[in-house]
N, C-alpha and C positions, 0 to 999 in steps of 0.2 A: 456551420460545422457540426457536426456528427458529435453526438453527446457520448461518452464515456463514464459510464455507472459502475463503478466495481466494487465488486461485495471483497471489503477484509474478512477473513471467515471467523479468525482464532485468535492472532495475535499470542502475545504472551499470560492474555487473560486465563485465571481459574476459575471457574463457575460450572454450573452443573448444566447448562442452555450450551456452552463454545464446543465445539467438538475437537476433539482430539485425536483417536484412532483414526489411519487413514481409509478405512470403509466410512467413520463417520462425518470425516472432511470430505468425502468423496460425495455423500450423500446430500452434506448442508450445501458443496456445489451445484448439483443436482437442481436443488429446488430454490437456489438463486439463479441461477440461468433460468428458470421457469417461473420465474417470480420477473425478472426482466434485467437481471446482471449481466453486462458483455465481454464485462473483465474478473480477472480474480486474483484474488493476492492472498498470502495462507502462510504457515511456517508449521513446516513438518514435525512431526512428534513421535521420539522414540517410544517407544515400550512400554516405559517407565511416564511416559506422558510430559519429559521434559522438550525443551526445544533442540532443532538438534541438525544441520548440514550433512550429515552420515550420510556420502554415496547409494548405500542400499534404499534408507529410509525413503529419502527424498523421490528415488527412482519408484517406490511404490507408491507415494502418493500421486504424483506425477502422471503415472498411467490409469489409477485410479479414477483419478478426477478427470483425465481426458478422455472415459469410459461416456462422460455427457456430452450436450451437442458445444462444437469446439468453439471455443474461446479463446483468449489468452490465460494462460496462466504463470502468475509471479510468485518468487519463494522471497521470503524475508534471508538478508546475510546480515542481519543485526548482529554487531560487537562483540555484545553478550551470552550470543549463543555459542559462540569459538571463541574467548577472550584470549587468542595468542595469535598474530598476523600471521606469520608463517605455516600453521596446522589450519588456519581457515582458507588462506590459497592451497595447501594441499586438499582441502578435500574438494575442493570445487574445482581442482583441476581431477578429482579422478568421478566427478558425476558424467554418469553412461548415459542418461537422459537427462536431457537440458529444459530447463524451463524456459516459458518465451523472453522473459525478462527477470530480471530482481530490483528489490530496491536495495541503493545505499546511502547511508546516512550520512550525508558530510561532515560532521560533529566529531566522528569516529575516528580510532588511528589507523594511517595504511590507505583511506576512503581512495583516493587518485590510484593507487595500484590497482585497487580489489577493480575499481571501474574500467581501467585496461586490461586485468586479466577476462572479465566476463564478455568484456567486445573482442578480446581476441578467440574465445571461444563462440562468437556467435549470438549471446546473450543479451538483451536489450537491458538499459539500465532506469531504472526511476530514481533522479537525485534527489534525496530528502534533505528539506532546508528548514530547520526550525529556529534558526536564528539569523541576523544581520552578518556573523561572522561565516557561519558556514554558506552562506552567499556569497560573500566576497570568495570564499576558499573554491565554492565553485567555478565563479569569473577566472578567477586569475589561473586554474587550472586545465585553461582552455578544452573543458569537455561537453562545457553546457550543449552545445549545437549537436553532440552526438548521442544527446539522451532522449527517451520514449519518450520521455514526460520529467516535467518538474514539480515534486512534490513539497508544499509548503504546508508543514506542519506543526501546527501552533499546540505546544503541550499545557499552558498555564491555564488555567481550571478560573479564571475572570475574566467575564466577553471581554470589556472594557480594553483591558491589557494584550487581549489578545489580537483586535482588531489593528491596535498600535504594531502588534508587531508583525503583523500577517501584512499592512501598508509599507512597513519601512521594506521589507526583501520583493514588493512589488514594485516598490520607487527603482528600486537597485535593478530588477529584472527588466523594467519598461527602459532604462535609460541603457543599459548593454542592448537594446532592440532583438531581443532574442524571441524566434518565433515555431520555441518548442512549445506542445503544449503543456499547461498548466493544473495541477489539484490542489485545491485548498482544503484543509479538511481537519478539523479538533479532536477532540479526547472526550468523552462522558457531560461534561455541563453544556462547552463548546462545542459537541459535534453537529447538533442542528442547525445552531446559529452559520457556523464557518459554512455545513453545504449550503443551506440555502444562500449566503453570500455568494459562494464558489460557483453557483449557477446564475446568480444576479450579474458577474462578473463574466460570462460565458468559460468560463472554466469546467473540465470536467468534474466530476464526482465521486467519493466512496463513503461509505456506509458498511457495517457489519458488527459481529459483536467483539473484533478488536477494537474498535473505537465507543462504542456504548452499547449497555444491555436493557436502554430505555428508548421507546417510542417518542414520537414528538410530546405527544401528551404526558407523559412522565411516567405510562405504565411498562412491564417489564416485558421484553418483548420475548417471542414464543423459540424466535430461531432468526436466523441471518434471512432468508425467505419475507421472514415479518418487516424487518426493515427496510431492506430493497425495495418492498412495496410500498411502503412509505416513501419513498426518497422517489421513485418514480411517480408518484402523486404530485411530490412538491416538483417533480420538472415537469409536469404535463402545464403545473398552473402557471410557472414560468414560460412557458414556451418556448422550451427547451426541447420536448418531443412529441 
């Protein structure tokens, strides 16, 4: 199976390395697809550099970033960047260019709408599962089978604890025999440990400077570009690609 690298570009990170402007998310695209990323995941940024779903906004990044050689690309519809259900399905029902996918959080409220309003638009979805509950919440709401991908993301900053729980929502996914694929992938201490897991396990991958702004080695990495490169090292030596 076809390995799947996707650079996170931004996330809700602050730092002076994450890009923000859509010329500068456009650009850190750019040189992760050239670094060796086949996917992308990004969360658009008003003006003011907050996060932000706004029809316009979204549409310029959008086109921005599909200015590089094509890819997929996913917008974040995190909770917190529209915290009111109703004004986050309005605006994602009035975006004029569509991304290829988003993720959702299952943690979140609304999460089962928001994921039939974006397939009824056409939209692919990445279920994000960072706990045993929002696993179950996915099972029982019968939509695992119509998602891109299932993303398992372990937020707790101790391998240890993390590994326990990145196991419990694979016990629960192996045993519903579901055979979407998979990303396992951490936060800043966890984010090496989990991909290299995530590719031990033949699961796909991500990397970027929403999930850490340090290299394997623990120095500060240059750009989203830096990492990719990295994470493509650690799949070559798996045999992964």
């Amino acid at each position: 199976m076809s390995l799947t690298l996707q650079a996170c570009l931004n996330g809700a990170r602050a730092h002076p390395t994450v890009p923000v402007t859509p010329q500068q998310i456009a650009a850190e695209a750019q040189r992760s697809v050239e670094a060796g990323a086949n996917a992308l995941h990004l969360h658009a940024r008003s003006r003011g550099g907050r996060e932000t779903l706004e029809p316009g906004v979204c549409a310029e990044v959008l086109e921005l970033v599909r200015r590089s050689p094509g890819v997929p690309v996913g917008l974040s519809t995190g909770f917190w960047i529209v915290p009111d259900e109703r004004r986050r399905y309005a605006q994602i029902r009035e975006w004029h260019l569509l991304p290829d996918y988003c993720s959702v959080n299952l943690s979140e409220p609304g999460a089962e709408e928001l994921c039939e309003l974006l397939f009824s638009e056409g939209i692919g979805v990445e279920a994000g599962l960072a706990s045993v509950p929002d696993t179950y919440r996915l099972l029982e709401s019968g939509l695992a089978e119509r998602c891109v991908r299932l993303l398992i993301e372990i937020e707790t900053q101790d391998l240890a604890q993390a590994l326990r729980e990145a196991e419990a929502i694979e016990i629960l996914l192996d045993e519903a025999l579901l055979r979407v694929p998979r990303l396992l992938h951490g936060v800043d201490a966890t984010a090496w440990p989990l991909l290299e897991l995530s590719l031990q396990r033949g699961y796909d991958v991500r990397i970027g400077l929403e999930d850490t702004l340090t290299l394997p080695d623990g120095r500060l990495a240059s750009s989203n570009a830096e990492l990719i490169t990295q994470a493509k090292i650690l799949a070559k030596k798996a045999g992964r690609i």
